[in-house]
C-alpha positions as CSV (number, residue, x, y, z in Angstrom):
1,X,0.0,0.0,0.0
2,X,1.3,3.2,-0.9
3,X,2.1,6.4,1.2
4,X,-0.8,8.3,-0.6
5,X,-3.2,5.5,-0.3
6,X,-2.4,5.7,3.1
7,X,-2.8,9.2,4.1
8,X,-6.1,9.2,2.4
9,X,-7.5,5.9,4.2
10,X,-6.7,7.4,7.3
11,X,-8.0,10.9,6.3
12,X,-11.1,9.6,5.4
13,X,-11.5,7.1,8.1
14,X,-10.7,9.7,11.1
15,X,-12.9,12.7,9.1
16,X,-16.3,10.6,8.7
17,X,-15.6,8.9,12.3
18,X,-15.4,13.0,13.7
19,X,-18.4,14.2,11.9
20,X,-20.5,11.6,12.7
21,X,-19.8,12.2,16.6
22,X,-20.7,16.0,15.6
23,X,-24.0,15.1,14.7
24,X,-24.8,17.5,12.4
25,X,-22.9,20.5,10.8
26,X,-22.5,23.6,13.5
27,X,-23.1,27.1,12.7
28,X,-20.0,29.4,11.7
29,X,-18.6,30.1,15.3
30,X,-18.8,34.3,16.2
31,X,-15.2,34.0,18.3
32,X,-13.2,31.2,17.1
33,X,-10.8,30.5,19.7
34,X,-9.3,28.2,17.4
35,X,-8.6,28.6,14.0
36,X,-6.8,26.0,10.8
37,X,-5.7,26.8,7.4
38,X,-5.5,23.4,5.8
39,X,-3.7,23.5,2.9
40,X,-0.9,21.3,0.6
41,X,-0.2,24.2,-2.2
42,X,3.1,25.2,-3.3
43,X,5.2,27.9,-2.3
44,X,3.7,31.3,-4.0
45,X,-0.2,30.1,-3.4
46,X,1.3,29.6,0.5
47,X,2.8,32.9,0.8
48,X,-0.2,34.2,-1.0
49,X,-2.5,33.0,2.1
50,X,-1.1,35.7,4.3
51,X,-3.8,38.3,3.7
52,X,-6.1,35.7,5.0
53,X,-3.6,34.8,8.1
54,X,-3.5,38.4,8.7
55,X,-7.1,39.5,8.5
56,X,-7.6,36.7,11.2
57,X,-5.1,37.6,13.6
58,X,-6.7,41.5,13.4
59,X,-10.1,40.0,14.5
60,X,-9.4,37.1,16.5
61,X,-6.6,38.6,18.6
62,X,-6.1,35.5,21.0
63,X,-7.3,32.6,18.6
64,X,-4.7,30.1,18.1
65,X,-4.3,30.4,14.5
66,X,-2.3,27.2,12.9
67,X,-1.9,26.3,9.3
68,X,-0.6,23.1,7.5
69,X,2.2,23.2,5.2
70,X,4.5,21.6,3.1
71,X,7.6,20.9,5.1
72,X,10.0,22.4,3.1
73,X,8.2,25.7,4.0
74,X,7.8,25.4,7.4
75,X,11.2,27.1,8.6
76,X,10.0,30.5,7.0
77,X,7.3,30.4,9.7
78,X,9.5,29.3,12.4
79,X,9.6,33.0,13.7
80,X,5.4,32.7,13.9
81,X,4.2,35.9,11.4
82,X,1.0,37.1,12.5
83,X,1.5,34.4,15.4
84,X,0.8,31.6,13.1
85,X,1.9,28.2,14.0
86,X,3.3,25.8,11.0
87,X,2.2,22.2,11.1
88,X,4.6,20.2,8.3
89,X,2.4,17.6,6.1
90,X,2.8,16.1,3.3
91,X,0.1,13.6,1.4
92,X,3.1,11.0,0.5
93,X,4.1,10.7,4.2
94,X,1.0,9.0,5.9
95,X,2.9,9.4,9.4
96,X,2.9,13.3,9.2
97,X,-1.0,13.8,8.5
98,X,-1.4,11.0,11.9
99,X,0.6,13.5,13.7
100,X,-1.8,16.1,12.5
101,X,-5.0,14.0,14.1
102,X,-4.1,15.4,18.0
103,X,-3.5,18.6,16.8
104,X,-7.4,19.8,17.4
105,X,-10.3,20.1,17.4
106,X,-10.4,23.5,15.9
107,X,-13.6,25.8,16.2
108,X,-12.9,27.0,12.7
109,X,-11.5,25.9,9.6
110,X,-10.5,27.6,6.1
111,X,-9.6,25.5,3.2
112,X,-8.0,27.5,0.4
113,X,-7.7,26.4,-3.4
114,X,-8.0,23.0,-3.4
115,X,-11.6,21.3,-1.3
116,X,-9.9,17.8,-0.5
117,X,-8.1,19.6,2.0
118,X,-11.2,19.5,4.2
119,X,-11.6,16.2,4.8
120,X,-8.2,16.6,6.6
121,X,-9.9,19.5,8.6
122,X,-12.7,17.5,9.4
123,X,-9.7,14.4,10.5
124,X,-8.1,17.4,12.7
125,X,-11.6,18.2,14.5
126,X,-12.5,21.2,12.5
127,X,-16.3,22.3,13.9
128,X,-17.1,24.5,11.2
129,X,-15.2,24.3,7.9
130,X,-15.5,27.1,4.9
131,X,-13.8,27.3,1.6
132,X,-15.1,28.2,-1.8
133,X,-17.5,26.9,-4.0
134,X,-17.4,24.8,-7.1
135,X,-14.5,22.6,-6.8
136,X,-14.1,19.3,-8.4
137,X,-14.7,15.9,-8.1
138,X,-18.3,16.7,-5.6
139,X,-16.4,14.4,-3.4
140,X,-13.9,17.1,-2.2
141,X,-16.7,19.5,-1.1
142,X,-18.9,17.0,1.2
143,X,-17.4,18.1,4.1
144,X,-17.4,22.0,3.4
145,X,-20.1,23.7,5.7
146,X,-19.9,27.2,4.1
147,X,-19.6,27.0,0.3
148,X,-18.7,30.5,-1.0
149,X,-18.8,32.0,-4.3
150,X,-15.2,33.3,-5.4
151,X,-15.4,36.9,-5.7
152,X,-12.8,39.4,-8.4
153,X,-11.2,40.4,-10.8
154,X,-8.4,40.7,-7.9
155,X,-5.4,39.0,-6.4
156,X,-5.8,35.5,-5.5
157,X,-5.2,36.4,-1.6
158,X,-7.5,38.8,-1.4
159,X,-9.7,36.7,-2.6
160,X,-9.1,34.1,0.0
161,X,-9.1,36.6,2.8
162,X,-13.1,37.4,1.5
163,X,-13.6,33.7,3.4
164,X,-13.5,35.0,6.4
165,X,-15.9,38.3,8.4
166,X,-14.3,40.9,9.9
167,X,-12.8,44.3,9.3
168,X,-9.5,44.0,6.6
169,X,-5.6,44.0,7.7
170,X,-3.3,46.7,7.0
171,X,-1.3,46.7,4.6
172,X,1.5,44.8,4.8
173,X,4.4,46.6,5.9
174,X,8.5,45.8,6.2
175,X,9.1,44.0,9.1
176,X,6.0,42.3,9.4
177,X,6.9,39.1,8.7
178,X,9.7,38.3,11.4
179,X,13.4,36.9,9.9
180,X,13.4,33.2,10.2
181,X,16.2,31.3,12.0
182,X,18.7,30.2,9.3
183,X,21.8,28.5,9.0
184,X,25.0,30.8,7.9
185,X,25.4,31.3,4.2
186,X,27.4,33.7,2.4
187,X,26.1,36.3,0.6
188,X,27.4,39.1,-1.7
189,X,28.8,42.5,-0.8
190,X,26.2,44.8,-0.8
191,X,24.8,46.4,-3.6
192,X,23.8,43.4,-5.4
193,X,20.8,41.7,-7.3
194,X,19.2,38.2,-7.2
195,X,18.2,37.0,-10.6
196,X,16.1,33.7,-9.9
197,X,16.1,31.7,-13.0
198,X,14.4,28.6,-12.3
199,X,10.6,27.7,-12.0
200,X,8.2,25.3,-11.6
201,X,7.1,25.0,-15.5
202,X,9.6,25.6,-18.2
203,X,6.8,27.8,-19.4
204,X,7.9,30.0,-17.2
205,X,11.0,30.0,-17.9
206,X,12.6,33.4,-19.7
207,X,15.5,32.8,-22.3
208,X,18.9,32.3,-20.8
209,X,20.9,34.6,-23.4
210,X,17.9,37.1,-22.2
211,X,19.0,36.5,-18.2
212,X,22.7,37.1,-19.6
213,X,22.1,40.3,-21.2
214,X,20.2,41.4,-18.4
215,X,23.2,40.6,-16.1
216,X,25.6,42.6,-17.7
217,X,23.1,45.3,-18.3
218,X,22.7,45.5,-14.0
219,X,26.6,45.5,-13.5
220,X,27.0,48.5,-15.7
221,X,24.7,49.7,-13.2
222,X,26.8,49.0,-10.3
223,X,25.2,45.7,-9.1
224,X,26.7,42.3,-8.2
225,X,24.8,39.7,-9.9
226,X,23.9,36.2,-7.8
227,X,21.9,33.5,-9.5
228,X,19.7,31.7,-7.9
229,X,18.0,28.4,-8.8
230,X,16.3,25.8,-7.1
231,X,17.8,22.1,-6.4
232,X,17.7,20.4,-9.7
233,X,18.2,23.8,-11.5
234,X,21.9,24.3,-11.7
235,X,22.3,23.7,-15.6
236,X,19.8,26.6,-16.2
237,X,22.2,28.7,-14.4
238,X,25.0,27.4,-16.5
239,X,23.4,28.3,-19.7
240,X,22.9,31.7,-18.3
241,X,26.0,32.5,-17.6
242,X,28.5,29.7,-18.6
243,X,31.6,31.9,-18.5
244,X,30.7,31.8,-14.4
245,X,31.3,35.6,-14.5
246,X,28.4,36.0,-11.8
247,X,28.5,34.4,-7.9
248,X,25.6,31.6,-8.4
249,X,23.7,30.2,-5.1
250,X,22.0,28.1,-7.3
251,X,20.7,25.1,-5.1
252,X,22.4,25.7,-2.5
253,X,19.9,27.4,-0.2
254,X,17.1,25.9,1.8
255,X,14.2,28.4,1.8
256,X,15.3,29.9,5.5
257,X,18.8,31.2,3.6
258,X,17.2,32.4,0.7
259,X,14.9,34.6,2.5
260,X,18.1,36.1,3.9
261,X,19.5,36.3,0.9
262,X,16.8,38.0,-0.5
263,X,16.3,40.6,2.2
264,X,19.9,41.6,1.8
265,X,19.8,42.3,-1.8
266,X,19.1,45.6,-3.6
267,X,16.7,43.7,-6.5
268,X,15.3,40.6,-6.9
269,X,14.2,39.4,-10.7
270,X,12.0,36.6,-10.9
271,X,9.5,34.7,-13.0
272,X,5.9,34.7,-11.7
273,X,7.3,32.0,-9.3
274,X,7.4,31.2,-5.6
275,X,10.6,33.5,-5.2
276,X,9.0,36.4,-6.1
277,X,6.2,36.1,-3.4
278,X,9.5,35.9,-1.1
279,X,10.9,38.5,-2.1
280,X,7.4,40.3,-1.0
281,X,8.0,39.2,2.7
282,X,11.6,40.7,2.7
283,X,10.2,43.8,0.5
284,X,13.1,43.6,-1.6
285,X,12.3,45.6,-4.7
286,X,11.1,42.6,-6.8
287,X,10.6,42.2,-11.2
288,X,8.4,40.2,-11.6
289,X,8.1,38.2,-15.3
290,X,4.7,37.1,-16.2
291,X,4.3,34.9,-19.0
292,X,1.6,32.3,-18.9
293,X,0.4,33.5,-15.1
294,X,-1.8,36.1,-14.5
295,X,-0.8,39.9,-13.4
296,X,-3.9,40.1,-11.5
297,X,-4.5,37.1,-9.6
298,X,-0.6,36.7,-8.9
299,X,-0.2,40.5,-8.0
300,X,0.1,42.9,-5.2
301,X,-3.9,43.0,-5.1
302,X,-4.9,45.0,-1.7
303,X,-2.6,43.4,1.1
304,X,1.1,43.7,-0.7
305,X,0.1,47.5,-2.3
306,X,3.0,48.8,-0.3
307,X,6.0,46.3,-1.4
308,X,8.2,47.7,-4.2
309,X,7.2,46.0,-6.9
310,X,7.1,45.7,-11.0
311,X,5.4,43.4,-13.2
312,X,6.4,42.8,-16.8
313,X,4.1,41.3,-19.0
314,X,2.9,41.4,-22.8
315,X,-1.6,41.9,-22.2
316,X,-3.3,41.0,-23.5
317,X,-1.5,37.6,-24.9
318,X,-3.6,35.4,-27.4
319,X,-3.1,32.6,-25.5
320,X,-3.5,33.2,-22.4
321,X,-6.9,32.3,-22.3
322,X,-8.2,30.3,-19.9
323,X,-10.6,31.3,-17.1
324,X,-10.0,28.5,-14.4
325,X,-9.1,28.7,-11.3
326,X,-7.9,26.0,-9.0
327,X,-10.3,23.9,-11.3
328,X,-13.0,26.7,-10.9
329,X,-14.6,28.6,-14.1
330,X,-14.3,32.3,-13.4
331,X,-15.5,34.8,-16.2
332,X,-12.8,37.5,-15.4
333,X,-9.9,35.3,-15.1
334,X,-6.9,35.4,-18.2
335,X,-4.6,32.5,-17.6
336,X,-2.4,29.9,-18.9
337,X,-2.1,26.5,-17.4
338,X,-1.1,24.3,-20.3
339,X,1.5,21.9,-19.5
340,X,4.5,21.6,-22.1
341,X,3.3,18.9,-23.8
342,X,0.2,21.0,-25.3
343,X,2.8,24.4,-25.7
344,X,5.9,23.6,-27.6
345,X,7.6,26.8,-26.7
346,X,6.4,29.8,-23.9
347,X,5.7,32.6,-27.0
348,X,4.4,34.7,-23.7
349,X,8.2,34.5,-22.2
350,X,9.7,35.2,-25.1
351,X,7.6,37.9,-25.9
352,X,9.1,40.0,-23.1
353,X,12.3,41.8,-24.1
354,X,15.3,42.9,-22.1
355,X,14.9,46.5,-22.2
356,X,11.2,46.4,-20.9
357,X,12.9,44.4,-17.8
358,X,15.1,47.4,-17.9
359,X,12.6,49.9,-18.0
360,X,10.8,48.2,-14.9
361,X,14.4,48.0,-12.6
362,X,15.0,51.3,-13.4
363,X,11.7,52.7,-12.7
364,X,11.5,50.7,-9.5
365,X,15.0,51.5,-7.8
366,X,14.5,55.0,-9.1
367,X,11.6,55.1,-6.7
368,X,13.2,53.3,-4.0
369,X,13.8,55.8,-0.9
């Protein structure tokens, strides 16, 4: 039996055995005293949640607020933002979602994106469970007591944050998500710039002689240049920049020392990526390259309006034209979420040109206090 097959037996199992000693599905409790975010979503949709995290700690002051994560990413929450504790899970370890069962009951539960996640929160005790409407298989949204419409056009975390009453955050603003406790790493003399190359679709991915030219372009403007990469991503770096002109920290980081890295540097420049949520935590003046992703949904929206930021994109882009949503049909949404065996090449990534990623740096560290 596999690991999968074995965090879902138990998920299910421990879920239907807690609901039907609930008898019956409560009302939405008025003063949560305790809260979950159950979630399994990769790194920029995580980050993305904390309009929601913070727009529960401004209304439920002394709620125990904890969220699951992938464990990779739980050592950015080590320092507790908004006073949110991280509970590592992952579906191919059957062991961690067990350790998950004692962790409740919780008076209130918020499952963003994807709707299996609440049979977990029902497995952890969740009383009352929201999380929006209209996901698929019907099977994932059985145990979902408040089925909500999703609202927009607007950043996805907004969005989110609509799940839940109460008066809105602040903005966020540097400082407010607390350095995490990292192991030593060495870093570039200051002034310098991050250029992350890698992400999680070659789609994504802008063209290397592109990332060179862009390189030397920032060292004529007095900048050290460090790649970054994830694990796995080294040769992408080495077709940027095979001469090794330019300090690469490609893969050598755990999320922790990036995040320092990051808040160190004078610009970040990223594909729509997980990085370049990161780089919003640290409010690092931050590029962002949008090619098959979506400007709006992936953006500042209302929470992040203060973080130095610049998005490059060609939009309207013929092909980016899909209006789904975490396998929901929204009218307003202007995506791309093919995989690379229906696009042969990402014409939206090539699209973009080196002197409108210019044009953005220059704009945004002209602006920079």
């Amino acid at each position: 039996m596999g690991e999968r097959f074995a965090t879902r037996a138990s998920v299910v199992s421990r879920a239907l055995g807690r609901r039907l000693l609930a008898r019956g599905l409560p009302d939405a409790p008025k003063d949560p005293r305790s809260i979950l975010v159950a979630h399994h979503l990769l790194l920029g949709d995580t980050i993305m949640l904390s309009p929601l995290l913070a727009k529960l700690r401004a209304n439920h002051p002394a709620a125990r607020i904890a969220m699951t994560v992938p464990r990779a990413f739980a050592p950015l929450y080590a320092a507790r933002p908004w006073g949110v504790e991280a509970l590592p899970f992952s579906p191919r370890d059957a062991a961690s979602a067990r350790a998950l069962f004692d962790e409740g009951p919780f008076d209130l539960a918020v499952v963003p994106g994807d709707n299996r996640q609440s049979w977990l929160a029902a497995a952890m005790g969740a009383r009352h469970i929201v999380a929006h409407a209209g996901d698929t298989p019907a099977t994932k949204n059985w145990l979902v007591d408040d089925a909500r419409a999703y609202g927009g056009p607007g950043a996805w975390g907004d969005l989110v944050a609509d799940l839940v009453a109460g008066r809105e955050p602040e903005p966020f603003a540097k400082g407010d998500w607390p350095a995490p406790p990292a192991a030593p790493a060495d870093r570039p003399r200051a002034p310098y710039a991050v250029l992350h190359v890698g992400a999680s679709t070659a789609l994504k991915q802008w063209a290397p002689d592109r990332w060179a030219a862009l390189a030397d372009a920032l060292a004529k403007r007095g900048l050290l240049v460090a790649w970054s990469a994830g694990r796995g991503e080294e040769p992408i770096v080495e077709r940027c920049d095979p001469e090794r002109r330019h300090a690469s920290f490609a893969g050598r980081l755990d999320l922790a020392q990036l995040w320092h890295l990051l808040a160190g540097a004078a610009l970040l420049v990223s594909p729509d990526t997980g990085v370049a949520h990161l780089g919003r935590t640290t409010f690092t003046p931050t590029v962002t390259l949008f090619g098959p992703g979506s400007a709006v949904i992936c953006g500042p929206g209302l929470f992040w309006r203060d973080t130095p930021g610049r998005a490059v994109t060609v939009d309207p882009f013929p092909c980016r034209d899909q209006a789904i949503l975490f396998r929901r049909e929204l009218a307003w949404v202007r995506r791309c979420g093919r995989s690379t065996d229906e696009c042969a090449e990402p014409k939206c990534m090539q699209a973009i040109g080196v002197e409108a990623v210019l044009d953005a740096v220059d704009a945004l560290l002209a602006a920079k206090p």
